[in-house]
N, C-alpha and C positions, 0 to 999 in steps of 0.2 A: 594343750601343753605339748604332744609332738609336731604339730608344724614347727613349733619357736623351735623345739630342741632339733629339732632335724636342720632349722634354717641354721641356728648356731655349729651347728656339727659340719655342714658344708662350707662356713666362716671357719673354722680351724683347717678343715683340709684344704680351703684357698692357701692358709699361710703354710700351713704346712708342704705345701708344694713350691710354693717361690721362697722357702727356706732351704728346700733341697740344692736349686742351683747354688743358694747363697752360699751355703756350705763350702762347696768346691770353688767358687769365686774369690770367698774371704781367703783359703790356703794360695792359691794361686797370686795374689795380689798380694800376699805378706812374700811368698819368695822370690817375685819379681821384683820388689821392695830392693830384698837383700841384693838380687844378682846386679842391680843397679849400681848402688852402693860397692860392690865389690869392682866393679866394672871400670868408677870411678877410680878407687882406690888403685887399682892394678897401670890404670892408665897414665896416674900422676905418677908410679912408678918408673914404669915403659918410658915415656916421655923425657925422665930427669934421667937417665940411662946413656949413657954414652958408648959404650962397649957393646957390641955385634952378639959376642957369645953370651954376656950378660942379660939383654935382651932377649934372647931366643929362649935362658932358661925363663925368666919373666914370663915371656909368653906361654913355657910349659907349664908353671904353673898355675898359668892361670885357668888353659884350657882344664888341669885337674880338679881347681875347685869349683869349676863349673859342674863338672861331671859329679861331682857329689851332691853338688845343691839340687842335681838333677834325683837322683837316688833319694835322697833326704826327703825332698819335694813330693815323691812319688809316696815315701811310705805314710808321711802328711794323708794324700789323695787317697790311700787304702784305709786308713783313720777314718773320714770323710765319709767312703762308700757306706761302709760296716755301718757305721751311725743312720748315716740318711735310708737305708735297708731295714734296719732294726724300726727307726722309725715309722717303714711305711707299712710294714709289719703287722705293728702295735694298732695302724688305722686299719686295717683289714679284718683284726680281731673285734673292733669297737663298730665296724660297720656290720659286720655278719652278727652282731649285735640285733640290729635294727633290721636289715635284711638280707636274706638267705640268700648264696651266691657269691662270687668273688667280687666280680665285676658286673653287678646285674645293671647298671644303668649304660654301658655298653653298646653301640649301637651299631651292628655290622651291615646296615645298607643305607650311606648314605648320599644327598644329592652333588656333594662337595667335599670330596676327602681330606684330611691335612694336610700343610704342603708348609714346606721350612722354605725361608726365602731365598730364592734365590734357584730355589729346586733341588733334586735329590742329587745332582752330582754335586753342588753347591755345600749340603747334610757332607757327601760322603769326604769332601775336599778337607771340610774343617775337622771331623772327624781323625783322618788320616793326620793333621797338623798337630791336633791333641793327644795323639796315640807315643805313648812313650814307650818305647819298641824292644828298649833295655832290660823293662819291666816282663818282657816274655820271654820264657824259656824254653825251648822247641828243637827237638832232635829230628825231627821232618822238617823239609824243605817248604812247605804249606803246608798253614794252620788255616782254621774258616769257622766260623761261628754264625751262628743268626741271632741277631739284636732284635729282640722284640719290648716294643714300649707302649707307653698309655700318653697321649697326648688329648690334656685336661684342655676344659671350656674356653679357660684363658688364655692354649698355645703353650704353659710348660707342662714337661714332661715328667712320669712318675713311672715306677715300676719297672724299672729296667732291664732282661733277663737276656742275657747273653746264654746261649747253647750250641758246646763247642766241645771240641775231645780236649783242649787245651785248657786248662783251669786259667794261667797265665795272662792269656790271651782272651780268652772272657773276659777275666779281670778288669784288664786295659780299658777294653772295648766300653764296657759297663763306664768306669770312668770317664771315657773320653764322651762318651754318648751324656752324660752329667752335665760335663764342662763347658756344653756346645754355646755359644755365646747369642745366640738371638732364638726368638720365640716363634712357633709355630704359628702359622695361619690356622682357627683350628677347624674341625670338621662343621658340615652344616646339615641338619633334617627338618626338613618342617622349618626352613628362614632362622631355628636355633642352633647357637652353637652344644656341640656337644661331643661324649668321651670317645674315643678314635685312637684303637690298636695299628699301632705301627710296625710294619717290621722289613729292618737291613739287614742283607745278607754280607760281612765285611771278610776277606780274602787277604792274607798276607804271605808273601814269598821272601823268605831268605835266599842269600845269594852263597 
């Protein structure tokens, strides 16, 4: 009866983990939705517009309710963290169940590390693209966090912990390292794939 349940327990935490991206995927694809939709609408505006100064207010408004769908969008992506966190949470309680340790299947030497495609300036590129910069708050000119993750059998990613003086900027980080849009290559021991701590150190300057 424990191998079925244990094989059953590692079938929930496959889904449970490519629920996590989906999470942040489905928020992000419902407000690109709308900014499309607005995008149009503004533009049949602009368009039918014949006046110089009537135009330019058009176009201020529009760049406004961009900037809010950004905000809106963002507190969405905070919604999302909390959930998908609580969630992986709840597996850690249900694992230290079965067995002692956080991460005991963990494997820190292996013959092939994970590797995101493209490689880590490629991680840090997308990262920085997803990073919503509005979202941090910061009276120092540099903020710096280290992202530390768990990159599962199948290449996504769980447990995401950003460690920073900056709550903010955690935040972000945490997020954007969620959002990232392609799968790891994942680690390899022994010809298997297997569980592999990752961690980016990420660097932001205000100007």
């Amino acid at each position: 009866m424990k191998p079925l349940f244990f094989c059953l327990f590692c079938m929930i935490s496959s889904l449970c983990f490519s629920q996590q991206a989906e999470e942040f995927r489905n928020v992000k694809n419902y407000y690109n939705h709308h900014r499309q939709l607005l995008n149009n609408e503004f533009k049949k505006k602009y368009d039918a517009e014949t006046n110089i100064l009537s135009k330019d207010a058009i176009k201020g408004d529009f760049v406004f309710f961009m900037k809010k769908m950004d905000s809106i969008e963002n507190v969405a992506l905070i919604g999302a963290l909390l959930k998908v966190k609580n969630l992986e949470d709840l597996r850690k309680i249900q694992t230290r169940g079965m067995i002692s340790g956080n991460h005991p299947d963990l494997i820190s030497t292996t013959e092939k590390s994970a590797d995101y495609p493209g490689g880590i300036n490629a991680l840090r590129q997308e990262v920085a693209n997803l990073f919503y910069i509005d979202g941090v708050y910061a009276d120092e000119k540099t903020v710096k966090a280290n992202v530390a993750f768990i990159v599962e059998k199948d290449g996504t990613i769980s447990d995401v912990q950003a460690q920073g003086t900056n709550f903010t900027f955690n935040r972000q980080a945490e997020i954007a390292l969620y959002s990232i849009s392609e799968k790891f290559a994942p680690a390899v021991f022994k010809g298997n794939n297997v569980r592999y701590r990752f961690k980016l150190p990420l660097t932001m300057t205000f100007d």
